[in-house]
C-alpha positions as CSV (number, residue, x, y, z in Angstrom):
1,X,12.6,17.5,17.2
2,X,13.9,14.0,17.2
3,X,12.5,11.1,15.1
4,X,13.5,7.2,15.3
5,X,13.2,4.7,13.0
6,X,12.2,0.9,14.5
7,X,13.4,-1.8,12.2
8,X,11.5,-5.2,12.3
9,X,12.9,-8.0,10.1
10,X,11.4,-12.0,10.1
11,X,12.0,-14.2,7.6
12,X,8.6,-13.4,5.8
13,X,8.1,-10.1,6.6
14,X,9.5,-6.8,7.2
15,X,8.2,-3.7,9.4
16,X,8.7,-0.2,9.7
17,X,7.7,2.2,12.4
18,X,8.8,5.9,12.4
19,X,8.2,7.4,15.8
20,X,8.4,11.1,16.5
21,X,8.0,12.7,19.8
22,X,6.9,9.2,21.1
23,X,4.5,8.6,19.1
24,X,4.0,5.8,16.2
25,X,3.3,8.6,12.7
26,X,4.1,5.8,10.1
27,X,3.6,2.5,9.3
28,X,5.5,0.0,6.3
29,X,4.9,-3.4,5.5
30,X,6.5,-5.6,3.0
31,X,6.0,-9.0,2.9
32,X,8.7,-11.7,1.1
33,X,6.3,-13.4,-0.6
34,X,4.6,-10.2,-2.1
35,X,7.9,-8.4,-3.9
36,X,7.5,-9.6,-7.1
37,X,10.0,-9.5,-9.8
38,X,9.0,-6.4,-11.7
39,X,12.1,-3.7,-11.6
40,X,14.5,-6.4,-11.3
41,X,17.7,-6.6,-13.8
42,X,19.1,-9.9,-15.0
43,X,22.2,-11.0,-17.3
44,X,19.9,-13.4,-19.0
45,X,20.7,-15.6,-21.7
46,X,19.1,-16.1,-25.3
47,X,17.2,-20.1,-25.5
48,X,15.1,-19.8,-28.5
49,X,14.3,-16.9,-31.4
50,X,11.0,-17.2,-32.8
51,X,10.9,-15.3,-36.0
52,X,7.6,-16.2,-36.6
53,X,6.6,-14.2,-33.4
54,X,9.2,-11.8,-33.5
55,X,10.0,-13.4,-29.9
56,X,12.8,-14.8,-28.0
57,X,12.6,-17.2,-24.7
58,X,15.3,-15.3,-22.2
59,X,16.7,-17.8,-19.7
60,X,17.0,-15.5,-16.4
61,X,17.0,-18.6,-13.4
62,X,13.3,-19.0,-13.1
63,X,12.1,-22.0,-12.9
64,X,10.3,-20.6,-16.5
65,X,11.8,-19.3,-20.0
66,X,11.3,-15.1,-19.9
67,X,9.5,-13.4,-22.9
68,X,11.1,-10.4,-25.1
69,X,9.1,-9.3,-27.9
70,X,10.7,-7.3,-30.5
71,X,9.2,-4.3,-29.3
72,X,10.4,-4.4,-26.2
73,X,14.3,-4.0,-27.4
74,X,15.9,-0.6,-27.1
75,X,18.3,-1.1,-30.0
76,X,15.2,-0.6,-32.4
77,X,14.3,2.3,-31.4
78,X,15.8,5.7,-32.7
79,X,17.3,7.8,-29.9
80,X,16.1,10.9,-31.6
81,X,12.5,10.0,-30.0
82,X,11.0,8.8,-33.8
83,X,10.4,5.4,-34.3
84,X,13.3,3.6,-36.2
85,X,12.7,0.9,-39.1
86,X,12.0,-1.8,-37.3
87,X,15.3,-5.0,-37.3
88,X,13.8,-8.8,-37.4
89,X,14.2,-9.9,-34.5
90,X,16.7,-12.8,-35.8
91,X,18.7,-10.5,-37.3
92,X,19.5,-9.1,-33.0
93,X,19.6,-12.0,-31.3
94,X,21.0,-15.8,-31.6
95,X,20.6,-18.7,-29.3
96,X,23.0,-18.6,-25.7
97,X,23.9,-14.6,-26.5
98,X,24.0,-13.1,-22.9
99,X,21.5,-9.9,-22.7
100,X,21.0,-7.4,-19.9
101,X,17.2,-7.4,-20.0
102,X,14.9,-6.0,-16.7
103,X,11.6,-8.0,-15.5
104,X,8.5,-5.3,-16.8
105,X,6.3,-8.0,-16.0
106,X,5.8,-10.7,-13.2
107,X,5.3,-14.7,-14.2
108,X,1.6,-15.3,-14.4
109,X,0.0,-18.4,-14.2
110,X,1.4,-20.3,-16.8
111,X,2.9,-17.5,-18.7
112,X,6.9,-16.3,-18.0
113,X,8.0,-12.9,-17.1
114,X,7.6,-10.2,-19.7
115,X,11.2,-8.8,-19.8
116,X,12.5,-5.5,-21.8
117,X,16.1,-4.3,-22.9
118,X,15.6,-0.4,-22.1
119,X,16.9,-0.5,-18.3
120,X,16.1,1.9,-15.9
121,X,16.2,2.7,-12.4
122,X,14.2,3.8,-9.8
123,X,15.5,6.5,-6.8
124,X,13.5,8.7,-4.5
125,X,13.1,11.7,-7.3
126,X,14.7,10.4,-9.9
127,X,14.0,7.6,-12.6
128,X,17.4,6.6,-14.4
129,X,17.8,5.6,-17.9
130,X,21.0,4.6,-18.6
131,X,20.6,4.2,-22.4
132,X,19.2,7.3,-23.3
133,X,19.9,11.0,-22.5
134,X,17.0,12.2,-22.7
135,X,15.5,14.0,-19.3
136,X,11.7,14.1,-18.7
137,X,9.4,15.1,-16.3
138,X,6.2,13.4,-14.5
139,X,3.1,14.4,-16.6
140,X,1.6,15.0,-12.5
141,X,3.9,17.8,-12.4
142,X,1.6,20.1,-14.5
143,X,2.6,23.9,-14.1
144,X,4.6,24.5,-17.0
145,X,7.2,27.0,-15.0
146,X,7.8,24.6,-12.8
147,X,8.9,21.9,-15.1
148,X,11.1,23.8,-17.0
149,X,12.8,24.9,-13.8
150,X,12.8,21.3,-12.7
151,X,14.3,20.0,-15.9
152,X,17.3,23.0,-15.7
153,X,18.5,22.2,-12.3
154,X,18.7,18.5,-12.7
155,X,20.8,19.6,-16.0
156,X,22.8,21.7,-13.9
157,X,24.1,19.2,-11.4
158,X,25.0,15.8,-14.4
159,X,28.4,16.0,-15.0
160,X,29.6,16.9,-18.5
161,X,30.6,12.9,-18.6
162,X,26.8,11.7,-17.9
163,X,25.5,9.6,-21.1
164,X,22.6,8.8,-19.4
165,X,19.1,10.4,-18.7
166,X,16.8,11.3,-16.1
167,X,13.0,11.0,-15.7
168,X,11.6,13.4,-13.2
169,X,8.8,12.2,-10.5
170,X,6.9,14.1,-8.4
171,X,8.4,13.5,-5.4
172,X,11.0,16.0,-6.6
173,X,8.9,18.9,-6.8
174,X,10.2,20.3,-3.5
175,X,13.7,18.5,-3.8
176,X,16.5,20.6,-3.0
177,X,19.8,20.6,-5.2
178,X,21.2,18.3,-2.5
179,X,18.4,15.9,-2.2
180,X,18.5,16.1,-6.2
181,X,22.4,15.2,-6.4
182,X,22.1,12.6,-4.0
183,X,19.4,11.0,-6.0
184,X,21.7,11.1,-9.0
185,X,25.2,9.8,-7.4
186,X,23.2,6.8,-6.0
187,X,21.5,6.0,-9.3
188,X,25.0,6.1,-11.4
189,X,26.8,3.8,-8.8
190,X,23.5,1.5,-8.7
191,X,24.6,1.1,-12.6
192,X,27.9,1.4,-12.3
193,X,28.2,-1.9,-10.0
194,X,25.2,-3.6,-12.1
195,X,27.6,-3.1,-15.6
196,X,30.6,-4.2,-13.4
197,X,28.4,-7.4,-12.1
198,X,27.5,-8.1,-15.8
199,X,31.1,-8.3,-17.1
200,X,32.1,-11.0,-14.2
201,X,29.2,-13.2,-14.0
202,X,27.9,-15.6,-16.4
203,X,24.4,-15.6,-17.7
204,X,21.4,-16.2,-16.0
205,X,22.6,-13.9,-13.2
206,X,20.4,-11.1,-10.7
207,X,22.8,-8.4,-11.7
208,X,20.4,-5.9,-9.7
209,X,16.7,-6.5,-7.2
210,X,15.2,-3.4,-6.6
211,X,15.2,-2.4,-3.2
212,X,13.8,-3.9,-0.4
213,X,12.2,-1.8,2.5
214,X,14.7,-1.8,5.0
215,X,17.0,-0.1,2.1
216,X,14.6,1.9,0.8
217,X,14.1,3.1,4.5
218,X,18.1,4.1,4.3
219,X,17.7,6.2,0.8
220,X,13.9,7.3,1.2
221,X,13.0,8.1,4.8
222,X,15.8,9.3,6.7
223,X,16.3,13.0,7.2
224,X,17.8,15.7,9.8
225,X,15.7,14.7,12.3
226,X,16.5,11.0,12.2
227,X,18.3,10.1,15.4
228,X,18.7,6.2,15.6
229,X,17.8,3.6,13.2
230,X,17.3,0.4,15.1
231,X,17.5,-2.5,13.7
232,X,16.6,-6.0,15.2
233,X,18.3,-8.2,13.2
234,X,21.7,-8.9,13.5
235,X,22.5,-10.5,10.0
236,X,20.2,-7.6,8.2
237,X,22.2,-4.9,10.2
238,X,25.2,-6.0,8.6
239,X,23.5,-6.0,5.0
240,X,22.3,-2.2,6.1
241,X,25.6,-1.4,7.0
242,X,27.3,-2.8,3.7
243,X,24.8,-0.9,1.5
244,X,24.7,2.6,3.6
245,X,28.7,2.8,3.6
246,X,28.2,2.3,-0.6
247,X,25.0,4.2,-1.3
248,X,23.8,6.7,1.7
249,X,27.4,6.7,4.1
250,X,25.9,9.9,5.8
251,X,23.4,7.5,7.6
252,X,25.8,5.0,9.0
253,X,26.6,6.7,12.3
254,X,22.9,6.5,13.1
255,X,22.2,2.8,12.5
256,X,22.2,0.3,15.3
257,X,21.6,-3.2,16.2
258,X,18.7,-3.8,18.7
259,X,19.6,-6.2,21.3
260,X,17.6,-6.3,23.7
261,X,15.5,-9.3,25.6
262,X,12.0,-7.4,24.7
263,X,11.0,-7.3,21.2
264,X,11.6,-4.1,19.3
265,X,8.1,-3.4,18.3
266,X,6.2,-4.0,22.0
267,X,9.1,-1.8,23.5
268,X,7.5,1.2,21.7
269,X,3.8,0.2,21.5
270,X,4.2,0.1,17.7
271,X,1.9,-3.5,18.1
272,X,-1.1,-1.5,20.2
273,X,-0.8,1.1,17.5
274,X,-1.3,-1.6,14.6
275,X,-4.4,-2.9,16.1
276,X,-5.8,0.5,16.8
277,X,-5.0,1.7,13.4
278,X,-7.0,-1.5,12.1
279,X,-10.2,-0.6,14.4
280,X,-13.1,2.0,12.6
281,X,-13.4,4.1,15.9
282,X,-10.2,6.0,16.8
283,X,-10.3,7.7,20.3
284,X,-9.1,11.0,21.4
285,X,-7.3,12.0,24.7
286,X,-10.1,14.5,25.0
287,X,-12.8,11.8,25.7
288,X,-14.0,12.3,21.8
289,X,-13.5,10.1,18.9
290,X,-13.5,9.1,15.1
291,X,-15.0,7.2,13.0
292,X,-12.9,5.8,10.5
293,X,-14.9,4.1,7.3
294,X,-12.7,2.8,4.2
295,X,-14.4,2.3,0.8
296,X,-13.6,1.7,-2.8
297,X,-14.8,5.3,-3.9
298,X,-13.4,7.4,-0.7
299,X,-12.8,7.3,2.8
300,X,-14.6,9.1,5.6
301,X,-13.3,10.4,8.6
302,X,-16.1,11.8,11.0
303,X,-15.7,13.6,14.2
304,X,-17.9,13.3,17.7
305,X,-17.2,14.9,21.1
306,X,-17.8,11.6,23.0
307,X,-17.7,12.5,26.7
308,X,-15.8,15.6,26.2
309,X,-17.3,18.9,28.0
310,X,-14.6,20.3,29.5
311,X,-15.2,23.6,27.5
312,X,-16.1,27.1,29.1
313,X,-19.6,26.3,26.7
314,X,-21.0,23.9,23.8
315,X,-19.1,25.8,21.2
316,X,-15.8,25.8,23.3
317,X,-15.8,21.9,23.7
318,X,-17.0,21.4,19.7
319,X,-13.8,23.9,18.7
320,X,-11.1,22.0,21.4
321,X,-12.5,18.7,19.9
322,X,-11.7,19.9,16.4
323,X,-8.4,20.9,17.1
324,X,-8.0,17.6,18.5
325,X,-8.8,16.1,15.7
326,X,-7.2,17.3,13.0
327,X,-3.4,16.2,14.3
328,X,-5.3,12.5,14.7
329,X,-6.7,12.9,11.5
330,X,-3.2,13.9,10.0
331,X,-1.6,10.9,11.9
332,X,-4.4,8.2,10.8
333,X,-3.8,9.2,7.0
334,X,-0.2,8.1,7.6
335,X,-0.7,5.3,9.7
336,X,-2.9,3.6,7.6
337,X,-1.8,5.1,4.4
338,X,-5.5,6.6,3.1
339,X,-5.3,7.8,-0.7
340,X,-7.7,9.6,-2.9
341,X,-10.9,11.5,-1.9
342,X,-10.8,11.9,1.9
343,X,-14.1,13.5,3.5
344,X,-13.3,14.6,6.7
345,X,-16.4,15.8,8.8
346,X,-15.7,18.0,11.7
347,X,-18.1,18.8,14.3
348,X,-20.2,21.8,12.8
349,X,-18.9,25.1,14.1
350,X,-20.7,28.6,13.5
351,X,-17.9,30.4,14.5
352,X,-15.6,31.5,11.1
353,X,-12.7,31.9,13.3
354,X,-13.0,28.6,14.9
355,X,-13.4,26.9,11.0
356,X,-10.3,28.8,10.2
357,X,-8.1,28.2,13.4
358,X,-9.3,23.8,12.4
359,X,-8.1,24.6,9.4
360,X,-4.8,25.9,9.6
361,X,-4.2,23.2,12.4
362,X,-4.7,20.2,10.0
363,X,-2.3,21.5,7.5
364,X,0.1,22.2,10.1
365,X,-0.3,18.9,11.2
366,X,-0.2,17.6,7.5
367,X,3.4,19.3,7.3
368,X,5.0,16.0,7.9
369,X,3.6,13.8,5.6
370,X,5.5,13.1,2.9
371,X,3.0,12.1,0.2
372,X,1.2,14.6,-2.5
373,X,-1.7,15.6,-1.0
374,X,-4.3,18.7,-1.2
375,X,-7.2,20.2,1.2
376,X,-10.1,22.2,0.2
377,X,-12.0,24.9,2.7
378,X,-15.1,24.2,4.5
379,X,-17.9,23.0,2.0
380,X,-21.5,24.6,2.3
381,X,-22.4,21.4,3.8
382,X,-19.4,21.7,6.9
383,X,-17.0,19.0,5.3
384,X,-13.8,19.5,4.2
385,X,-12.4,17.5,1.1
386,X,-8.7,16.6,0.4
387,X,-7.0,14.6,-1.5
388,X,-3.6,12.0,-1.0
389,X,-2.1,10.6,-3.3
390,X,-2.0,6.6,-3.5
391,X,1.5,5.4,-3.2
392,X,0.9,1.7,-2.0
393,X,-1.7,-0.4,-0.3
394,X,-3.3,0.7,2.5
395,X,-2.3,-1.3,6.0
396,X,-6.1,-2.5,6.3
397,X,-6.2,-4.1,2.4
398,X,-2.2,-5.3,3.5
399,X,-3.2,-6.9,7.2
400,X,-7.2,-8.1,6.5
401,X,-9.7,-8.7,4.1
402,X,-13.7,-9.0,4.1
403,X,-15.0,-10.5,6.6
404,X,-16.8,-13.7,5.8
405,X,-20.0,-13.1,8.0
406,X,-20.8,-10.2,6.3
407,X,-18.8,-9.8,3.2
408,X,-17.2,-6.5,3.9
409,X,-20.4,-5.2,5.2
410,X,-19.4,-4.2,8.3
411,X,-22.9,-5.3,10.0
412,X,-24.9,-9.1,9.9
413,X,-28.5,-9.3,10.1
414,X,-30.3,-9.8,13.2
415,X,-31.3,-13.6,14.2
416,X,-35.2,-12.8,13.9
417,X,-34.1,-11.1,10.7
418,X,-33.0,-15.0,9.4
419,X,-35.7,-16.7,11.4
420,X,-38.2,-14.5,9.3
421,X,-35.9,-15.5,5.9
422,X,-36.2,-19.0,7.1
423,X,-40.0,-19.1,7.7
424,X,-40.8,-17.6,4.2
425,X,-38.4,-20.2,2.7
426,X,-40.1,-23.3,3.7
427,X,-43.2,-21.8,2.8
428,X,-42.1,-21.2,-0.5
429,X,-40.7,-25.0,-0.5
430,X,-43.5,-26.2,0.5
431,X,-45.9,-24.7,-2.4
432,X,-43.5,-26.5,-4.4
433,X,-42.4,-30.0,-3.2
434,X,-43.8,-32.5,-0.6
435,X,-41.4,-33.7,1.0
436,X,-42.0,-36.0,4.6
437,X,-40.4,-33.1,6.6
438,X,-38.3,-29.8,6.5
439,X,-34.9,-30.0,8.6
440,X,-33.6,-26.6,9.0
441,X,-29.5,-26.0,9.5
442,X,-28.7,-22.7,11.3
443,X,-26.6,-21.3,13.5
444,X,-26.7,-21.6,17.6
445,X,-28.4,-18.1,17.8
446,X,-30.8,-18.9,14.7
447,X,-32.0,-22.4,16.5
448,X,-32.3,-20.4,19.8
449,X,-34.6,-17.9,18.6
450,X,-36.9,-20.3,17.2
451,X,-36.8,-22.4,20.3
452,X,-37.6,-19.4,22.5
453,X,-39.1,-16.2,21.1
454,X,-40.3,-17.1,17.7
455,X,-41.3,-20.9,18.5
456,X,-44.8,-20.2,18.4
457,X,-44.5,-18.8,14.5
458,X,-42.2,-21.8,13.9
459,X,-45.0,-24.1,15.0
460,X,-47.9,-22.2,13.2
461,X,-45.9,-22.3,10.2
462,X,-45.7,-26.8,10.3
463,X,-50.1,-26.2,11.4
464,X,-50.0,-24.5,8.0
465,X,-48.2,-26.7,5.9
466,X,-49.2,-29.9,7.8
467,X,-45.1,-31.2,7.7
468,X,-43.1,-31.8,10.5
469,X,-40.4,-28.7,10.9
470,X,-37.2,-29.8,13.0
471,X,-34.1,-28.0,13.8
472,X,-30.4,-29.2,13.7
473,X,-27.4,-26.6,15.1
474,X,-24.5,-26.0,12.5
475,X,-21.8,-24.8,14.5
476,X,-19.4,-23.9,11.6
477,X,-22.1,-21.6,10.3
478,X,-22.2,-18.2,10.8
479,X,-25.3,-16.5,11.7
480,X,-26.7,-15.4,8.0
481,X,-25.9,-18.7,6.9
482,X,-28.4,-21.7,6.7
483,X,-30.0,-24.7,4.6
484,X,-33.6,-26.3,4.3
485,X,-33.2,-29.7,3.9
486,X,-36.4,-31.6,2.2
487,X,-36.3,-35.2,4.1
């Protein structure tokens, strides 16, 4: 089985597609202006100590002063893991000293970033911390054998030179010693080059950004199956190159530079396959489909036959569209990069061996997602509940947000539905105030109905309240939205 990974790189954004067996099974997006400084490591250097606040202003090249509270400097803490008595902070630090300090916190508002002297560095399993020896495992990682076995085999593979430690994620829970050993010979030349940076450059200096996608796609997401890594731009190939020979030199055979007149992403559909994976209904070869619906609590996946009746009987076609579903189901999670409680409701079967043969097909299909994730059995009710975990955003909440017609509700009311709204809101007005005449501002659809099928309530209403009623089209409105105006 062969897997590509497609490339796209703009000025403001960067893509990712992985396609396997032609198909699009993942989707990344990062956007320029969205990174953020958090994780990044500057040489900054000391403005102002404030030994009133037990604060200093750190000079890193923003356009504002960085903040480092006392707290937030490793040197006062013991390495035994107690706390240490604490040093004044004047007593550390002195106007134009040069510090090593990483960004914990992003610049908000008025406010600078929030900066600490404890460094460390992020890999695929690993968390390096260059400072302290200590080695420590993910609190998600909860069977006790495991971490213990865990915590020996990362001790196993640091050489006896290693003054640094190791925090262990969960991502490394079914790490192999070589994925493991990888992790750890790119974190220690990360550091190494950052300490070599910080010797040679004055302060402020970026001694280290943390990764962007396109690397992270070199260190993270390439594996045995990876065949070609295209890339479409030619200055950004370069960088690739540059960094995989450094970091990950078993992937520079396999990267390339797309060249071609057509762009990268329409070659292999990956821009159909964004816009699909946007839509709520999802179809199925079969002549089936899904129904996709995202919400703050969970997301719900649920299953119809459509047109399919292909089957031998009813129960035949219900079971083939099952099957069917679960690989989409599996490929839409990744797509679109669904986390927490998934409900996934299949087509009801009464047939055990047909809920078991669904079954086992979804977690097949779930085999090549890479993210924590677990599935119940059938409920009582015929749903089956799972769990992924939430590593980013998902590509909806990336790409869109609510829509302003109906504020995320996914439906508007009807025009008669407003019309109705409307009549009861002059008649309110009217009980009220005495104006010379009501002007109503609506919509095209709103004014048509009341010209045409609800005229005749429109004018019993002005009998009623013996006032003039006229009508005046808004084309910027949408349809829920209008005004009364009291002339």
């Amino acid at each position: 089985m062969s897997e590509d990974i497609l490339v796209n790189i703009t000025p403001q954004e960067t893509r990712v597609a992985l396609i396997f067996q032609g198909a699009v099974q993942e989707l990344h997006i990062e956007r320029t202006l969205s990174r953020g400084l958090a994780g990044n490591i500057y040489l900054g250097k000391v403005v102002r100590v404030l030994p009133g606040m037990q604060s200093a202003f750190i000079d890193i090249g923003l356009e504002r002063a960085a903040f480092l509270h006392v707290a937030d400097i490793w040197e006062t803490r013991a390495h035994d893991g107690q706390a240490a008595q604490q040093t004044p902070i004047e007593k550390m630090l002195f106007d134009g000293q040069s510090l090593t300090v990483q960004v914990v916190k992003d610049p908000i508002g008025t406010k600078g970033a929030r900066l600490s002297t404890q460094i460390s560095i992020a890999g695929r399993m690993l968390v390096y911390l260059p400072q302290d020896r200590h080695i420590g495992i993910s609190q998600r990682i909860e069977n006790e054998a495991e971490r213990e076995l865990l915590k020996d085999k990362v001790q196993k593979l640091l050489p006896p030179e290693e003054k640094g430690g190791f925090i262990i994620r969960t991502m490394a829970e079914d790490a192999s010693e070589a994925d493991l050993q990888m992790d750890i010979e790119y974190l220690r030349k990360t550091w190494s080059s950052i300490t070599q940076l910080a010797k040679s450059k004055p302060a402020p200096t970026l001694l280290h950004q943390d990764l962007s996608l396109a690397q992270r796609v070199l260190r993270d997401f390439v594996n045995d199956e990876t065949t070609t890594i295209q890339v479409d731009s030619r200055e950004n190939f370069q960088k690739l190159q540059e960094f995989a020979a450094t970091y990950t030199p078993s992937v520079t055979a396999r990267l390339t530079h797309y060249t071609g007149e057509r762009p990268l992403f329409d070659l292999y559909g990956v821009e159909e396959e964004i816009q699909e994976a946007l839509s709520r209904r999802v179809p199925l070869k079969s002549g089936g489909y899904l129904i996709v619906d995202q919400t703050e609590a969970m997301t719900t996946i649920d299953v119809n036959t459509g047109s399919f009746v292909n089957g031998r009987n009813f129960d035949d076609t219900i079971f083939k569209t099952n099957l069917e579903a679960a690989h989409a189901i599996a490929r839409q999670l990744r797509l679109r990069n669904l986390g927490g409680i998934i409900i996934l409701d299949f087509i009801d079967m009464e047939n055990g061996e047909h809920k078991s043969a669904v079954l086992a097909e979804l977690h097949k299909a779930l085999l090549r997602d890479r993210t924590k994730k677990s599935v119940s059995e059938f409920s009582a009710l015929g749903l089956v509940e799972m769990t992924r975990k939430r590593t980013r955003e998902s590509l909806a909440h990336i790409l869109c947000e609510p829509c302003p017609a109906c504020n995320g509700k996914g439906q508007v009311k009807t025009a008669r539905t407003i019309c109705y709204e409307i009549l009861r809101e002059v008649l309110r007005e009217a009980k009220q105030f005495n104006p010379r005449e009501f002007r109503i501002l609506a919509s095209q659809v709103v004014v048509d109905m009341f010209l045409e099928e609800e005229s005749q309530h429109l004018a019993m209403l002005g009998d009623f309240i013996r006032k003039p009623i006229s009508l005046q089209v808004e084309t910027v409105y949408p349809q829920e939205q209008y005004d009364i105006i009291l002339m």
